[in-house]
C-alpha positions in Angstrom: -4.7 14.1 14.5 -1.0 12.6 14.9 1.5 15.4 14.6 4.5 14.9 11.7 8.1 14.8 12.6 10.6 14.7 10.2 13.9 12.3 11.5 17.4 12.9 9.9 19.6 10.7 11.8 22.1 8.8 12.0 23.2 5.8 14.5 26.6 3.6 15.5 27.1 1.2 17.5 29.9 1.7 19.9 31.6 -0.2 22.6 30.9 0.2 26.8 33.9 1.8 27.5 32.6 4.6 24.4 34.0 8.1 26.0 31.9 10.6 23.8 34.7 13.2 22.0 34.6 16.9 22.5 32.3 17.5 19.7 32.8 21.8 20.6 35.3 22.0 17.2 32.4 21.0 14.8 31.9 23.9 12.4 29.1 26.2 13.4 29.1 24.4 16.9 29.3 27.1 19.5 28.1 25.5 22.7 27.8 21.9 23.5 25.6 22.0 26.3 25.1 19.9 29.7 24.2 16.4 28.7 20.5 15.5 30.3 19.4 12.0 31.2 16.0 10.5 30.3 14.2 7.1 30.8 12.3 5.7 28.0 10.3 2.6 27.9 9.2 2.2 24.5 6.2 -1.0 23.8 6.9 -2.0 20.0 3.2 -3.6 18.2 3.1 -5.7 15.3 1.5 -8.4 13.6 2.5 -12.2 14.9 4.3 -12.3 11.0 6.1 -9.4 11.7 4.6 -7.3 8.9 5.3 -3.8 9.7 9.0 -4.5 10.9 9.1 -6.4 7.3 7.8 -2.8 5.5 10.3 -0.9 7.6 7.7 0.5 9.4 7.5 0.8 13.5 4.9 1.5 15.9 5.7 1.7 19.4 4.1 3.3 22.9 6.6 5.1 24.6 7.0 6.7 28.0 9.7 9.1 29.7 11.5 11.5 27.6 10.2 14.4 26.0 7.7 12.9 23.2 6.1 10.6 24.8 3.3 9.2 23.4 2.1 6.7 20.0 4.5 6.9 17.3 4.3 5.7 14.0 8.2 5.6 12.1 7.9 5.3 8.4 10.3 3.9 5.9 13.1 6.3 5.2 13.2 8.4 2.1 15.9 10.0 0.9 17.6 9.9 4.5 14.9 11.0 6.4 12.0 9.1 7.9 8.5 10.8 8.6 7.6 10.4 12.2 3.9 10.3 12.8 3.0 11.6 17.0 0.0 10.8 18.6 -0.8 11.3 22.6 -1.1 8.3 24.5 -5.0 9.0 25.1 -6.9 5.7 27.7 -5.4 3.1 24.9 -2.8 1.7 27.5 -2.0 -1.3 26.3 -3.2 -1.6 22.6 -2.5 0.8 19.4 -5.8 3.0 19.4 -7.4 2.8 16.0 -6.6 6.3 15.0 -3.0 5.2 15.3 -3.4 2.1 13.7 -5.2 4.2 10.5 -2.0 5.0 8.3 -0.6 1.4 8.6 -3.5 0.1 8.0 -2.7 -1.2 4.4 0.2 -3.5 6.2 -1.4 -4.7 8.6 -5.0 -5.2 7.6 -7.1 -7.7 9.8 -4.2 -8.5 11.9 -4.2 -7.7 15.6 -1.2 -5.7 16.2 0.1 -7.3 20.0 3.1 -5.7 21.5 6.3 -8.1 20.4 8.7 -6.2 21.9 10.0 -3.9 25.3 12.7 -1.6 24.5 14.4 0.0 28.3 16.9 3.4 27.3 18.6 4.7 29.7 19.4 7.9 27.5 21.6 11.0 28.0 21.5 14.1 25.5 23.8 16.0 24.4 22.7 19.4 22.5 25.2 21.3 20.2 24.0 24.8 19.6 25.4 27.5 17.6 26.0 30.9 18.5 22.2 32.6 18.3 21.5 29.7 20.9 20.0 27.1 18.4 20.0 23.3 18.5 21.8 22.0 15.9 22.2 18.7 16.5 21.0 16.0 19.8 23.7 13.2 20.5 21.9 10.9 22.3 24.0 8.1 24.3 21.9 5.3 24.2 22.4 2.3 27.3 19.7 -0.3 25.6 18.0 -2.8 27.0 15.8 -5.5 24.6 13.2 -7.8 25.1 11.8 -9.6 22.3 8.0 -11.4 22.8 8.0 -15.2 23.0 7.0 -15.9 19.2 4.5 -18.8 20.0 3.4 -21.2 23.0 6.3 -22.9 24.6 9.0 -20.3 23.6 11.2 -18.0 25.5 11.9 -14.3 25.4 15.3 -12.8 24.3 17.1 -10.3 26.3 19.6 -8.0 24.3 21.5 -5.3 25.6 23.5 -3.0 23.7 24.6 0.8 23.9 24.5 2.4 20.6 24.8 6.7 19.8 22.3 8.4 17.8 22.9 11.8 15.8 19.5 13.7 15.0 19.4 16.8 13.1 17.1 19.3 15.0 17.8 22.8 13.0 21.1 22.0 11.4 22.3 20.9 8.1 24.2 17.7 6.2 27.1 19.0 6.9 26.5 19.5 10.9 25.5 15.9 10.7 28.9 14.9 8.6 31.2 16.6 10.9 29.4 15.0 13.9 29.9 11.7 12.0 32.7 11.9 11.0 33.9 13.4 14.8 32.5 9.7 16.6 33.9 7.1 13.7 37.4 8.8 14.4 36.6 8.2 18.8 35.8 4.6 17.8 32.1 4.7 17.0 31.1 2.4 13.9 28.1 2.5 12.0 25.4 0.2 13.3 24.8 -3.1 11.7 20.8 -2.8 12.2 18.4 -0.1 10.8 16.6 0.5 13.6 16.7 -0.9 17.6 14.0 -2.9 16.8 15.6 -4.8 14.5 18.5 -5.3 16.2 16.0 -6.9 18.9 13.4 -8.9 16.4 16.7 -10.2 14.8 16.2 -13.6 14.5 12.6 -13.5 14.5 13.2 -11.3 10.9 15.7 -13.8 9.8 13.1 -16.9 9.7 10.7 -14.8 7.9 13.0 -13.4 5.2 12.1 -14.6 1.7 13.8 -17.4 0.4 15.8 -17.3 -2.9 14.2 -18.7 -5.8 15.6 -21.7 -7.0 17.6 -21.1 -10.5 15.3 -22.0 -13.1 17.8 -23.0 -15.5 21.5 -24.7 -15.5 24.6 -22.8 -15.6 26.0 -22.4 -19.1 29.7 -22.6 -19.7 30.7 -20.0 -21.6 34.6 -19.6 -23.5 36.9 -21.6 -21.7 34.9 -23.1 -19.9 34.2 -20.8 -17.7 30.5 -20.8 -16.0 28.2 -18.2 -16.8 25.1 -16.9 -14.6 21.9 -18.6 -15.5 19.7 -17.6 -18.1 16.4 -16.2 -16.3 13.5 -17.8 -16.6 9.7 -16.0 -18.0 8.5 -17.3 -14.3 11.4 -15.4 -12.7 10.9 -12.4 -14.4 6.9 -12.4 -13.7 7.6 -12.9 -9.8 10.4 -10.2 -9.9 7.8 -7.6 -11.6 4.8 -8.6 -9.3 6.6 -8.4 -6.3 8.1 -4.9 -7.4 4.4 -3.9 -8.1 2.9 -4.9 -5.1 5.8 -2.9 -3.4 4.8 -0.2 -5.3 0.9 -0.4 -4.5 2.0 -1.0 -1.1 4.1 2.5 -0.8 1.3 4.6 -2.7 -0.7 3.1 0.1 1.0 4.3 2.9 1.1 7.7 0.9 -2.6 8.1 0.7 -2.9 7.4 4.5 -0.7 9.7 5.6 -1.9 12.5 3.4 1.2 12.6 1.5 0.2 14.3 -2.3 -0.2 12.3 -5.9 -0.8 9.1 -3.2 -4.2 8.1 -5.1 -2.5 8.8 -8.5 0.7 6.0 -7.3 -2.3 3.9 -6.2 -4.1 4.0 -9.1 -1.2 3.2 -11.5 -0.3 0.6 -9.3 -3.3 -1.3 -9.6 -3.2 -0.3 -13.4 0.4 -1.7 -14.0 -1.0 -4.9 -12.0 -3.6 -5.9 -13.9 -1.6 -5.4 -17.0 1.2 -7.5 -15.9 -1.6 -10.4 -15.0 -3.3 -9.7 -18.4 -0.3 -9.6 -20.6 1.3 -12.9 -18.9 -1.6 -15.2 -18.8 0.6 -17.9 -20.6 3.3 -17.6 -17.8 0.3 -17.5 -15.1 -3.2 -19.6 -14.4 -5.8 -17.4 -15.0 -8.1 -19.0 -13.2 -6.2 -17.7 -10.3 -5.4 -14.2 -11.6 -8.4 -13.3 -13.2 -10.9 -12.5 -10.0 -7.6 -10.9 -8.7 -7.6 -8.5 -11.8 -11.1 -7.9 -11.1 -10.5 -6.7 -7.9 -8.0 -4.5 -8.8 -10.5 -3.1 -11.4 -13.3 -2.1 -8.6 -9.9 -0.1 -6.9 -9.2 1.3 -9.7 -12.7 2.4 -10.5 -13.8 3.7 -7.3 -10.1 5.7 -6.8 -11.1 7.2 -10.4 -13.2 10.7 -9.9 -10.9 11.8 -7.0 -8.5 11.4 -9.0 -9.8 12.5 -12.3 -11.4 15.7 -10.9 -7.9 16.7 -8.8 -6.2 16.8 -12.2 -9.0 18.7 -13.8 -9.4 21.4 -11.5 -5.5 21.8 -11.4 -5.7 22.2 -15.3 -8.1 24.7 -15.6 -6.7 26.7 -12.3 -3.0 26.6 -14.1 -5.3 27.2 -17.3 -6.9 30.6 -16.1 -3.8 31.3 -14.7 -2.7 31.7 -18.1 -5.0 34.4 -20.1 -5.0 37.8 -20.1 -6.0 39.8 -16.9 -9.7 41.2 -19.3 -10.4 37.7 -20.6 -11.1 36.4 -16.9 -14.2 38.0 -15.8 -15.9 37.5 -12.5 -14.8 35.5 -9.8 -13.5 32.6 -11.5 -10.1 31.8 -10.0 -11.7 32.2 -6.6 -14.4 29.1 -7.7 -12.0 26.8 -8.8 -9.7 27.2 -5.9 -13.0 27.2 -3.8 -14.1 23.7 -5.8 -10.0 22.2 -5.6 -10.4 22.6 -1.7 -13.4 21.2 -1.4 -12.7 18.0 -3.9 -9.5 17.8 -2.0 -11.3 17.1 0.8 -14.2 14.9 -0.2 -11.5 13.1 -2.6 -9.4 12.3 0.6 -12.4 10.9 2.3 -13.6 8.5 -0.3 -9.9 7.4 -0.8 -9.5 6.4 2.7 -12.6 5.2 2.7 -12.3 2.9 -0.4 -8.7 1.6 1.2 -10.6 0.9 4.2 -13.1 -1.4 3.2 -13.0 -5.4 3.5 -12.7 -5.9 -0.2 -9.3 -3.7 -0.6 -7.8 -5.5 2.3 -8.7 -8.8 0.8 -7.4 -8.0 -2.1 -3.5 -7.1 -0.7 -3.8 -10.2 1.2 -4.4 -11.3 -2.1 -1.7 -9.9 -3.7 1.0 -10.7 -1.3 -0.4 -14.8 -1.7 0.0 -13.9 -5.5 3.9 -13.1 -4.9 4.2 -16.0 -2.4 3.4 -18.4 -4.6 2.7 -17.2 -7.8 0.2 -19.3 -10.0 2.9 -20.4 -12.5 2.4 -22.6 -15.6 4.9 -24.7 -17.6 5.8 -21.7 -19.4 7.2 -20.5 -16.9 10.0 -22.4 -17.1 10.8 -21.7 -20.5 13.4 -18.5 -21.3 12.5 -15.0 -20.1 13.4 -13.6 -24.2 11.2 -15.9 -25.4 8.2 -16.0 -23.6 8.6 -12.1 -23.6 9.0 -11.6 -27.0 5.7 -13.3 -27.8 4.1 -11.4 -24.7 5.4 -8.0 -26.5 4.2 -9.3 -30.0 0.8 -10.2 -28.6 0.3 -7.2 -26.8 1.9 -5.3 -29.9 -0.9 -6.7 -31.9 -3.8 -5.4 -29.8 -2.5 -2.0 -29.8 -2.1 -2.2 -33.4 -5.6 -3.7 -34.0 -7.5 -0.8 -31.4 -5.9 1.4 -33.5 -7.3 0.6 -37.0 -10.5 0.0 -35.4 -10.3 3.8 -34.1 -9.4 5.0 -37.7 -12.3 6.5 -38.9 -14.3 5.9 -35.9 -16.6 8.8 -34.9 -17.3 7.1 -31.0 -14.9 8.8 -28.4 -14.4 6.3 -26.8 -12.4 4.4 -30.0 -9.3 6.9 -29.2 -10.0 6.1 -25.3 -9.3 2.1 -26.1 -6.3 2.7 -28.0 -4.6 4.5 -24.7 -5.5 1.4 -22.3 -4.2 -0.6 -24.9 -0.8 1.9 -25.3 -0.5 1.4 -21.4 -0.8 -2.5 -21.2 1.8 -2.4 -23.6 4.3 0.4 -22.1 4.1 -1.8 -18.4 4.6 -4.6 -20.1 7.4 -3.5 -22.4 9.2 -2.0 -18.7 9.0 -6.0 -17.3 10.9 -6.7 -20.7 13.8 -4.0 -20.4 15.9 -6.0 -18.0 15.7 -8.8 -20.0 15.3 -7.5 -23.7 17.3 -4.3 -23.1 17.9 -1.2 -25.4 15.1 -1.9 -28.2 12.7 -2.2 -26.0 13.9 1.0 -23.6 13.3 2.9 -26.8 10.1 1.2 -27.2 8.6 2.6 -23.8 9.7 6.1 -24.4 8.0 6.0 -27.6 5.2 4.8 -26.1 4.5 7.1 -23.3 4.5 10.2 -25.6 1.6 8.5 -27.4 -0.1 7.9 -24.0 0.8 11.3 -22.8 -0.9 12.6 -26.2 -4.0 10.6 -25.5 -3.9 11.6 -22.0 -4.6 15.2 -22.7 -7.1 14.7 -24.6 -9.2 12.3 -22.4 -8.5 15.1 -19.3 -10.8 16.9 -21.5 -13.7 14.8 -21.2 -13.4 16.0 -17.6 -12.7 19.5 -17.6 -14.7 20.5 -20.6 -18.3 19.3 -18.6 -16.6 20.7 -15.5 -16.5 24.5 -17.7 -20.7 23.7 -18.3 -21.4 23.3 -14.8 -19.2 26.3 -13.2 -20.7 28.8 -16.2 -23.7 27.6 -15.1 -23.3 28.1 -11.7 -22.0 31.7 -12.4 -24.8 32.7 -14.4 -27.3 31.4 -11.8 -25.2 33.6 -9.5 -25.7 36.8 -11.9 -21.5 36.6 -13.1 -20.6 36.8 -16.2 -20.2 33.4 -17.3 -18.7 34.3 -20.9 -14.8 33.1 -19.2 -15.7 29.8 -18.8 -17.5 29.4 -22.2 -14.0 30.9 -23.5 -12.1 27.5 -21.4 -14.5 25.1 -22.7 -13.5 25.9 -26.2 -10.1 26.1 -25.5 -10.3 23.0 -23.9 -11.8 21.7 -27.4 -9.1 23.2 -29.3 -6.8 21.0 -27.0 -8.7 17.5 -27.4 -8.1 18.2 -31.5 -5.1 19.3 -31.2 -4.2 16.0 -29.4 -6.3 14.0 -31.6 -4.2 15.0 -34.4 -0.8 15.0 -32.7 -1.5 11.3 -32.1 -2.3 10.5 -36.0 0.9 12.2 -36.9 2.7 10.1 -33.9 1.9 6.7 -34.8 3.4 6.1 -38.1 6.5 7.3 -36.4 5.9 4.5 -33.6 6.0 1.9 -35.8 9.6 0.7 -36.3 10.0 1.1 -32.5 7.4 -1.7 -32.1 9.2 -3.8 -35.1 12.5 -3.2 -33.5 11.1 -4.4 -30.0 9.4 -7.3 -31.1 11.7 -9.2 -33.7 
């Protein structure tokens, strides 16, 4: 299992003649100790089209130093990027599968072949403080670059560079400021690339940028003749909204696979907000096209659903029992559902990577990505984004309303159940309209997801509720008192009628925010 490494750096490029500045006045620096000198050969893997350096994401072999080994560099959050460390094991020259597992989702059936050779001649530079612990590395970097002939009959390109790196080791921001600040004021500048390997993949990176889309309409002069930007088009606004989707699916991906939490939640709304977005813009899209690509999405969706569904059910009822009096909880029933939440956790975990393992998943992000490339678009696409998205809003705004009044007076559960899908499809489609349609339709989504938060609650407990059956059961074939979890199950009742209610009262209240949004 691949250790996890937290990275807070920060890098500049600097010039040969560099002289590194006496770094002993930083504030809480109390010893800036004898530089050491490493030698690190670093192999970078990827994908001929360059797909993980695309996602931000490296994956390099690398020997000499003090951590050697596989490493796996995620995309950075917040400042920091999650380092995943894995030993170097007999795979000499290709990415062993274990190491390949959490970038799976990027790189799918692609052979990942080494594209690049990174030489460091490195020296470090520790700053301590005065109980003798690292703050801070400086690491001097003397780099030299070889980026992988691309395709038959081309050559290699050799870069050379030297560049400083600042890493955080037990310090804080404002070690990492000071240091900063300390090397822009000897000459050092802020580098230009990311990441070494995208200084070296460079050009490669460059040809496989996305191209602009063309304008879809002509500039408007607007008072004095003055140009004004182009009015979008309902095709550029699809495209922008699938692309930020797949992103999206693509990131809770990468969560899932590197065991980061609510990863099969962001994947299932991801695959939720997609099919909405295909559903709710059929005229902007062919169908014919979209439609088995919804379906996919649907078996992800489906088969992601009881991990998910039982994590937030035994979270409830844990937070649940939390809750009552200490002589209302009798027997061991905290200890079963943390007992049942690890053991979910685990099985949940399985069948997630499992499902994002299969053939049919990958086929379907290879899917999606063709989707973005060229998306399936129809005539209307080239008509105005407010128009076309006001009738997509209306539309949807009618099947909402018409679930609804087929749920009034229903006695089937499941009536309530088809008014929250219907709630959703129109809340993600209502957030493709904000940038376009602006404040009505802003108000329109916050309306909306109180009504699907409502409904939420009560569909959790057409979990929990059989889950309260089957663990009094269990406690009563154990010889516990099982009177505790008859006590949840009504209280989880109470709390599907309660919501039930709270959404009846709710919806007239909705009602101008959908007339506002849609005229």
């Amino acid at each position: 299992m691949a250790d996890v490494h937290l990275e807070i750096e920060q890098k500049f490029d600097v010039e040969e003649t560099f002289a590194l500045p006496d770094l002993s006045a930083v504030p809480g620096v109390a010893e800036v100790r004898e530089p050491v000198e490493h030698h690190l050969d670093a192999a970078y893997y990827d994908t001929a089209d360059l797909r993980l350096a695309r996602a931000r994401v490296t994956l390099r072999r690398r020997t000499g130093g003090t951590d050697a080994g596989w490493h796996v560099k995620l995309p950075p959050v917040a400042g920091a990027r999650r380092e995943l460390h894995s030993p170097v094991g007999r795979a000499a020259k290709n990415p062993p599968k274990a190491v390949l597992e959490p970038v799976l989702g990027i790189v799918r059936q692609e052979p990942a072949t080494q594209v690049a050779l990174l030489r460091t001649r490195r020296v470090v530079t520790e700053l301590a403080d005065a109980e003798g612990r690292v703050l801070a590395e400086v690491a001097d970097d003397h780099v030299t670059g070889t980026a992988y002939p691309a395709g038959p009959g081309e050559a290699a390109v050799v870069t050379t560079w030297r560049e400083v790196e600042v890493e955080l080791v037990d310090g804080d921001d404002e070690v990492l400021v000071a240091v900063a600040e300390a090397l822009v004021d000897a000459g050092a500048r802020p580098a230009d690339s990311p990441s070494k390997l995208s200084r070296v993949l460079a050009d490669r990176l460059a040809t496989l940028a996305p191209q602009p889309a063309a304008e879809a309409a002509p500039r408007r002069k607007g008072k004095k003749g003055k140009k004004r930007a182009p009015a979008a088009s309902a095709g550029d606004v699809v495209r922008a909204a699938l692309r930020s989707q797949v992103q999206a699916l693509s990131d809770a991906d990468l969560m899932v696979r590197t065991g980061q939490a609510d990863g099969v939640h962001q994947v299932r709304v991801a695959c939720r907000r997609l099919r909405s977005t295909l559903a709710a813009f059929r005229p902007v899209l062919d169908r014919e096209q979209t439609d088995p690509v919804r379906a996919e999405l649907a078996v992800v969706g489906s088969a992601l659903s009881p991990t998910r569904d039982a994590e937030v059910a035994l979270a409830h009822l844990r937070e649940l029992v939390a809750a009552q009096p200490v002589e209302l909880v009798l027997g061991p029933v905290a200890a079963r559902l943390q007992q049942a939440a690890i053991k979910d956790e685990a099985a949940g975990d399985a069948q997630a990577r499992k499902v994002l393992a299969g053939a049919a998943y990958l086929q379907l992000r290879d899917d999606l990505d063709a989707l973005v490339g060229e998306p399936p678009l129809t005539e209307a696409a080239t008509r105005p984004a407010d128009e076309v998205l006001r009738e997509v809003l209306a539309r949807t705004t009618r099947r909402l309303q018409r679930t609804v009044e087929l749920a009034e007076g229903a006695t089937e559960d499941e009536a309530l159940h088809d008014v929250r899908k219907a709630a959703k499809r129109l809340r993600y489609t209502a957030e493709a309209a904000v940038p376009v349609l602006g404040r009505p339709v802003t108000e329109l989504v916050t309306a909306i997801k109180g009504v699907q938060e409502v409904l939420g609650d009560r569909q959790d407990t057409f979990v929990t509720r059989p889950l309260c059956v089957q663990f009094g059961l269990q406690a009563f074939t154990a010889g516990e008192n099982a009177w505790t979890w008859g006590r949840l199950h009504a209280l989880e009742q109470a709390r599907s009628e309660q919501a039930e209610r709270e959404f009846w009262l709710r919806w007239p209240q909705l009602r101008p925010a959908l007339r506002a949004a849609t005229k």
